[in-house]
GUSESE-736253 format. One line per 2 residues: for each residue x, y, z of C-alpha. Coordinates in Angstrom, 3 decimals. Example, Ala and Ser with C-alpha at 12.3 -4.5 7.8 and 13.67 -1.06 7.14 Angstrom:
<recs>
12.300:-4.500:7.800 ~ 13.670:-1.060:7.140
</recs>
This chain:
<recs>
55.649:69.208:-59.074 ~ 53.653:65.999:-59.225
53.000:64.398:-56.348 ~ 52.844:61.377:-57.777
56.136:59.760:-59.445 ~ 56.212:58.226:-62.649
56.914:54.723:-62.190 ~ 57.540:52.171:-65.615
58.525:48.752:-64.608 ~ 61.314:48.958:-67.814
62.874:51.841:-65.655 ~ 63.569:50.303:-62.621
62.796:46.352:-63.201 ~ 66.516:45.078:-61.850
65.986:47.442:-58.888 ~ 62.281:46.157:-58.201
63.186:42.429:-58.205 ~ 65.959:43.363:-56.320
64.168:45.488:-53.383 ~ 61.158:42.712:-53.378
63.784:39.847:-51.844 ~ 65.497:42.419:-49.301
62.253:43.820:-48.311 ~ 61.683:39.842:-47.613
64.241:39.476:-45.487 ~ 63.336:41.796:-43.285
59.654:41.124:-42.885 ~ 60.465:36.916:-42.030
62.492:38.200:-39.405 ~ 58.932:40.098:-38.391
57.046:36.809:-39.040 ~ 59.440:34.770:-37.181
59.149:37.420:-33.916 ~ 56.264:38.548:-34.277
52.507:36.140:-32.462 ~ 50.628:35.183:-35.087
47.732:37.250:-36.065 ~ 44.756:36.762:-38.593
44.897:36.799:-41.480 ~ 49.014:36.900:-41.467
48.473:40.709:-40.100 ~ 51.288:39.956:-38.160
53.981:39.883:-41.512 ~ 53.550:42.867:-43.202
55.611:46.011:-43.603 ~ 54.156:49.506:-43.387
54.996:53.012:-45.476 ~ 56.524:55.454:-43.243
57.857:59.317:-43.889 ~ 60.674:57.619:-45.058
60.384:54.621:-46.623 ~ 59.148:51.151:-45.158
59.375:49.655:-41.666 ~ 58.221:46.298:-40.186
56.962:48.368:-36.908 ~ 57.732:47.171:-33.382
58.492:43.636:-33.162 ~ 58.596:42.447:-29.549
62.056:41.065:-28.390 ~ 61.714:39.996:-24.517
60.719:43.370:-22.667 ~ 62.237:45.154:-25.615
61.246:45.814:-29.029 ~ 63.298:46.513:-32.297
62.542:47.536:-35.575 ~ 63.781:47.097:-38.762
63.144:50.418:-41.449 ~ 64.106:51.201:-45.052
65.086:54.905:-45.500 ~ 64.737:55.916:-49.534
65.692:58.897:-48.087 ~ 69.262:58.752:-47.073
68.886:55.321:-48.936 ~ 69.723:53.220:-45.383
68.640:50.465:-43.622 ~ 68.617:50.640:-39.819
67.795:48.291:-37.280 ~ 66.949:50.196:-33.998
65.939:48.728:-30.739 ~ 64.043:50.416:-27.906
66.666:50.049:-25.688 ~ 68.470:53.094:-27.902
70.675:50.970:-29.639 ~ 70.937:50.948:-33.233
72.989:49.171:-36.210 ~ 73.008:49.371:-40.050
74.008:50.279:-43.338 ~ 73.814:52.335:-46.601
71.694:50.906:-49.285 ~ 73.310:50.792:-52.270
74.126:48.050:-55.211 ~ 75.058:45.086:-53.782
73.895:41.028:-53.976 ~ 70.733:39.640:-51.877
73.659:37.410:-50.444 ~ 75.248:40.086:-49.270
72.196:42.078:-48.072 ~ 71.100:38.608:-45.926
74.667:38.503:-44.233 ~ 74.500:42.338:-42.909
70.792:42.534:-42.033 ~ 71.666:39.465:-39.772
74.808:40.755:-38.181 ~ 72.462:44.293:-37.659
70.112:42.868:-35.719 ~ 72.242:40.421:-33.831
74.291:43.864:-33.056 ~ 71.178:44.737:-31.168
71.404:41.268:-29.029 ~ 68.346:39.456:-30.988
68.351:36.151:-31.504 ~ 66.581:35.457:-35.035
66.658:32.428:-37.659 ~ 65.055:32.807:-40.780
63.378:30.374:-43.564 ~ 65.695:31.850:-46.058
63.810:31.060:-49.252 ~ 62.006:33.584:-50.615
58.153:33.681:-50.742 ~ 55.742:34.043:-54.045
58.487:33.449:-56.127 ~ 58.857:31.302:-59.064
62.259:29.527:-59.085 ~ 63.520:31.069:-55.714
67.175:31.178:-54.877 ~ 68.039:31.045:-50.905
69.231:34.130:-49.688 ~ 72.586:33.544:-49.051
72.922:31.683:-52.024 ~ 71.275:34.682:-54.699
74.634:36.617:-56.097 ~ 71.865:37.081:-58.659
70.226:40.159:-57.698 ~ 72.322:43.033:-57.183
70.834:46.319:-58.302 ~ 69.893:49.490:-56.143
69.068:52.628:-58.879 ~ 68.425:55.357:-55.152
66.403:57.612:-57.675 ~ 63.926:54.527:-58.553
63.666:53.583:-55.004 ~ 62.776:56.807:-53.776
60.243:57.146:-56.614 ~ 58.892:53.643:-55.837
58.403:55.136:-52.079 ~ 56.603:58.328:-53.041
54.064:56.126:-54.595 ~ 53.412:54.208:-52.082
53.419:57.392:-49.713 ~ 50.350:58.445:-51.916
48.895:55.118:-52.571 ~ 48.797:54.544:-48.426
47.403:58.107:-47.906 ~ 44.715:57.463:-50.308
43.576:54.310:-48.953 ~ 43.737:55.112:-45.276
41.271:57.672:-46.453 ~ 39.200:54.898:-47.720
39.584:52.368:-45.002 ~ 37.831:55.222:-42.629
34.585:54.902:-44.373 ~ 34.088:51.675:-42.876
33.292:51.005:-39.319 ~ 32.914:47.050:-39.787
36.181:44.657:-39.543 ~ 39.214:46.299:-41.975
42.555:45.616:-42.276 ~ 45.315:48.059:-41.545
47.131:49.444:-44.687 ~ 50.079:47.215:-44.926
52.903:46.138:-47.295 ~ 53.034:42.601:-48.357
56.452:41.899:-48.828 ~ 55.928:37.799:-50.889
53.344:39.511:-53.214 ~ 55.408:43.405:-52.883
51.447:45.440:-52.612 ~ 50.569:47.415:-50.663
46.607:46.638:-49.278 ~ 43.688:46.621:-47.542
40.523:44.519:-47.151 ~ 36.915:45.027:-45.704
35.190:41.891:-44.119 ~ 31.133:41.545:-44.619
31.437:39.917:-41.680 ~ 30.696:36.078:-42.935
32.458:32.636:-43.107 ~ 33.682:32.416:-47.122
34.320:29.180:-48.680 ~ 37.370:26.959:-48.102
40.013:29.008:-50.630 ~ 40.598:26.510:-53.625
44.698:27.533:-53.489 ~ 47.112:29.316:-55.559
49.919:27.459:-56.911 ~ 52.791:29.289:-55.296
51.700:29.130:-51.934 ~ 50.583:26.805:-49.582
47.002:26.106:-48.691 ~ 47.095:26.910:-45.253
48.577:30.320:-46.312 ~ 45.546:31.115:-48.816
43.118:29.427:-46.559 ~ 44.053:31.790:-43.565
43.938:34.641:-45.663 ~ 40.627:34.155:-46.737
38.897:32.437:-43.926 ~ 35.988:35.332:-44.463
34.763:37.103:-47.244 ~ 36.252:40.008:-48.561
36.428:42.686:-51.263 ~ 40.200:43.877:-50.983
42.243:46.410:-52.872 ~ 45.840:46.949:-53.356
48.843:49.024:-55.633 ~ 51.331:46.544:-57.244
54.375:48.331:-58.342 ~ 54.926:46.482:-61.724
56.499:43.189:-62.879 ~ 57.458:42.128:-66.248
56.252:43.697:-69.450 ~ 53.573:45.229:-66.491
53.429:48.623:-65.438 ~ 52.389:49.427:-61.878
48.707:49.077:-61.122 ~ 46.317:49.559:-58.808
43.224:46.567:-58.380 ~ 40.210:45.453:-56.247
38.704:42.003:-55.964 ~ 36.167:40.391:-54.154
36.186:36.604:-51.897 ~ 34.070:34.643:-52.480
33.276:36.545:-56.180 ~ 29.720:36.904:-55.824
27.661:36.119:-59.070 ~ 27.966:39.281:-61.664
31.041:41.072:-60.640 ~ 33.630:40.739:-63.400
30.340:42.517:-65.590 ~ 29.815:44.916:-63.058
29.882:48.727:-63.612 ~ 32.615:50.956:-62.344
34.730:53.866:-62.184 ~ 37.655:54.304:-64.387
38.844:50.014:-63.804 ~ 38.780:47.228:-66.098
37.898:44.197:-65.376 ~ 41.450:41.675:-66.060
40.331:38.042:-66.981 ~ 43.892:37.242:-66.534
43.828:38.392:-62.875 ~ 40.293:38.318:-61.476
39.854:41.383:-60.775 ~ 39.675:44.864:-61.704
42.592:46.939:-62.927 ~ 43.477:50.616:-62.779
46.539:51.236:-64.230 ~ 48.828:53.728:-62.116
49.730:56.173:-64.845 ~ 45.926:56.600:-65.584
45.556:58.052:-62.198 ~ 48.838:60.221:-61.776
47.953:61.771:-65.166 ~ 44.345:62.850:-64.147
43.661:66.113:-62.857 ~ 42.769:64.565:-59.717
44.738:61.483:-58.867 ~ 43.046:61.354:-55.182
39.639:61.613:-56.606 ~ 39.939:58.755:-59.706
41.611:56.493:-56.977 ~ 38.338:56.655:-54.434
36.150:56.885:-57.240 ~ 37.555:53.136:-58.300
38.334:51.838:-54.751 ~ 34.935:52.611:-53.637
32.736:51.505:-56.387 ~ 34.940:48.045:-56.985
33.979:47.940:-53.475 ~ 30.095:48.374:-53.758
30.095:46.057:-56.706 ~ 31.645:43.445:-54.392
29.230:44.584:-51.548 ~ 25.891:44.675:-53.285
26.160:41.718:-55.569 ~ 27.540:39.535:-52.061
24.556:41.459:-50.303 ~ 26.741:42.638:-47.195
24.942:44.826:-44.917 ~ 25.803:48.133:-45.901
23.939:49.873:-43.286 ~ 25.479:48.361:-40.350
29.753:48.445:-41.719 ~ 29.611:51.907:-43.174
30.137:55.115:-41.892 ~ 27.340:57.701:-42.067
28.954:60.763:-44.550
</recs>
């Protein structure tokens, strides 16, 4: 059997829109908790042997969690004082979702208040208003999780090659990647913005210069991807040479469509090859020093 899960956006689109606005819901109530950290290390979720979590988030001398199982297809809100609350996950509105995540984790005694409208999203419905988005397909889900499961285990494998400043692999619930991102070290330029998100958002993001990579599960007429850019793009790198990507002019940066790597013989292998040399591109043309942030193989 494959290890890695086909995944087509037209297969599980409802289900993917639907899973990006709980998975939101959660990680604000992370955000809100949780001291900042840079970067906005502090928000994301993380892939687990079951699904996603948001980790510890510190509640007074206790700390609780919040975790998607795609396994048993639940989400549970546990706190370290053994206490624990939730629900199945199955159909059922972002409204409705909003209401019983709350009442979970006020089951567990926390005291939480949310900006409920959704993040990166273009015409965004509050939370307890959305009656819109309803859909939960388990088998899609749990196939959405098994890539990421691979897709994590690849780039942890990656981010140990490098000894300078690197992010963890985390889940981005406003964009829905999964990521990480190498630092040369240096000051970058003042981030020009991105429409959907305020400038103090992009600008804290990239305060330094970086040459990130990520897996986006899909959107519409857009079948899951994997991609690696570089900030500030040094001079050269949308012409630059590497293995397997494309370069998207659309996106600014380079593109490896999922499917081309779970079809290869070796998905592991075509995956490094492109993370790491989309990374040299990024390093060489921005002259980082290589020497002193990598580790000796």
């Amino acid at each position: 059997m494959n290890a890695w899960p086909e995944l087509r956006w037209s297969d599980w689109s409802d289900t993917c829109q639907t899973l990006h606005l709980w998975t939101q819901i959660a990680g604000k109530i992370r955000m809100q908790k949780t001291p900042l950290v840079n970067h906005w290390w502090h928000v994301p979720l993380y892939v687990t042997t079951r699904g996603l979590t948001t980790s510890p988030i510190p509640d007074g001398a206790r700390t609780f969690s919040i975790d998607f199982d795609f396994v048993d297809h639940r989400l549970r809100a546990i706190c370290s004082d053994g206490t624990e609350h939730g629900f199945p996950l199955a159909p059922m509105s972002v409204a409705e979702f909003h209401r019983r995540t709350m009442e979970a984790v006020e089951a567990l005694g926390v005291e939480v208040q949310i900006n409920t409208t959704p993040s990166e999203i273009e015409n965004p419905i509050p939370f307890e208003q959305d009656e819109q988005h309803k859909s939960y397909d388990a088998d899609a889900a749990q196939r959405f999780w098994m890539a990421l499961v691979q897709a994590d285990r690849v780039f942890n494998a990656f981010r140990s090659r490098f000894i300078g400043k690197t992010s963890p692999v985390h889940f981005f619930w406003g964009s829905f990647d999964l990521a990480v991102t190498r630092f040369s070290g240096r000051r970058a330029p003042e981030h020009p913005g991105v429409p959907i998100l305020p400038d103090f958002v992009t600008r804290e993001a990239y305060s330094h210069e970086v040459s990130s990579a990520g897996f986006w599960p899909g959107g519409p007429a857009m079948d899951a991807m994997f991609y690696s850019y570089a900030y500030a793009t040094p001079e050269g790198f949308a012409d630059a040479k590497v293995a397997h990507g494309v370069f998207s002019k659309d996106f600014g940066e380079f593109v490896l469509p999922y499917e081309q790597v779970r079809s290869a013989a070796s998905p592991d292998d075509v995956l490094m090859e492109f993370l790491q040399s989309t990374y040299e591109a990024a390093a060489n043309l921005g002259k980082w020093d290589r020497a002193a942030l990598e580790r000796a193989t």
